[in-house]
C-alpha positions as CSV (number, residue, x, y, z in Angstrom):
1,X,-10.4,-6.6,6.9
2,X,-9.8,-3.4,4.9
3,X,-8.9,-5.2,1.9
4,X,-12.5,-7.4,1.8
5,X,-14.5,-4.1,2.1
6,X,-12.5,-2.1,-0.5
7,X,-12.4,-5.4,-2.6
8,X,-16.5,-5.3,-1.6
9,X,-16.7,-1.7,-2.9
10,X,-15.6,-2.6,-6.2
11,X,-12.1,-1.3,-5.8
12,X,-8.9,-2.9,-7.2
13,X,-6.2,-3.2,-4.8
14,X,-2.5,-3.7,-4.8
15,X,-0.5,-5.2,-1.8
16,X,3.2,-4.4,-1.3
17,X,5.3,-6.4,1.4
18,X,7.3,-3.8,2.7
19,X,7.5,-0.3,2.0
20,X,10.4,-0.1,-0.6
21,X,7.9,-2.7,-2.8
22,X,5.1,0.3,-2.2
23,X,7.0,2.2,-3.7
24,X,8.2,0.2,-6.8
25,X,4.0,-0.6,-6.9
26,X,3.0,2.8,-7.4
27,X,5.5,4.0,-9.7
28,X,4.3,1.1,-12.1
29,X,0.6,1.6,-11.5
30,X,0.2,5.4,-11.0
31,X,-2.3,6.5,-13.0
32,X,-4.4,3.3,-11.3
33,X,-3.6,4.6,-7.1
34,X,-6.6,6.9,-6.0
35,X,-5.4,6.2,-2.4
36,X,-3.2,4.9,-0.3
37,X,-3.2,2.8,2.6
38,X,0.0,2.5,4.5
39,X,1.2,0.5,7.3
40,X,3.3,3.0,9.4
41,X,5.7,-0.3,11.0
42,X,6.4,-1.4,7.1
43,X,10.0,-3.1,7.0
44,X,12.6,-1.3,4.7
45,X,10.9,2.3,4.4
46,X,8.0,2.5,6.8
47,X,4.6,4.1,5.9
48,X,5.9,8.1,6.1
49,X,8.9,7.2,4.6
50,X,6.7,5.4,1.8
51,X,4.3,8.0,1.7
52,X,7.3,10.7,1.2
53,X,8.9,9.4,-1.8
54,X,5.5,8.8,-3.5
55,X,4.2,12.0,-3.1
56,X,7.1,13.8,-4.5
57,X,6.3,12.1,-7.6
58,X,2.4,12.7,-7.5
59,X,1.0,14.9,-4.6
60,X,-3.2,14.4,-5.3
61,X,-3.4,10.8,-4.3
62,X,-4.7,10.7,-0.5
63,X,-3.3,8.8,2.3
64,X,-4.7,6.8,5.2
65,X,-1.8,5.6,7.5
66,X,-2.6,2.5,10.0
67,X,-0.9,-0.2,11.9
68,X,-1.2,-3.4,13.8
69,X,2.4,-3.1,14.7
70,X,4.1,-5.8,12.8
71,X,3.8,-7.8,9.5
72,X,3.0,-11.2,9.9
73,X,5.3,-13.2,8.2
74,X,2.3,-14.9,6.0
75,X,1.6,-11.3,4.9
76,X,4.8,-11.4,2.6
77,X,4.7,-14.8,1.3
78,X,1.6,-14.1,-0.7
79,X,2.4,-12.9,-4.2
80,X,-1.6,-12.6,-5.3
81,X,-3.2,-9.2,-6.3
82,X,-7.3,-9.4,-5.5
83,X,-9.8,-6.7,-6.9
84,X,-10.2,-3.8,-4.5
């Protein structure tokens, strides 16, 4: 649901499986995050943990943290990037 209304906005989003891949995501598209959407139940680093080792690398890029408690296993098995 939140990525059809930022994708609806006009923004460009980038999905990462887990929270280790969030990481990897932002350090190659840094100058291109404005915000960040977290899931806090994220396998391998989970959304603070995320959140804390991309903010020491760049501290003015805001935050929303969220979670539906698990990721559906579909979730991961999708290797598309839609606009956002």
């Amino acid at each position: 649901m939140a990525r059809e209304t930022l994708a609806n906005l006009g923004y460009e989003i980038l999905i990462a499986c887990d929270g280790e891949a969030a990481v990897r995501l932002f350090q190659t598209n840094r100058d291109r995050v404005d915000l960040r959407l977290l899931d806090v139940v994220m396998p391998k680093l989970n959304g603070p943990e995320a959140y804390a080792r991309i903010s020491a690398e760049k501290t003015d890029v805001a935050v929303i943290f969220a979670t539906r408690g698990t990721v559906p296993k579909w979730h991961c098995r999708k290797t598309r990037s839609s606009a956002a």
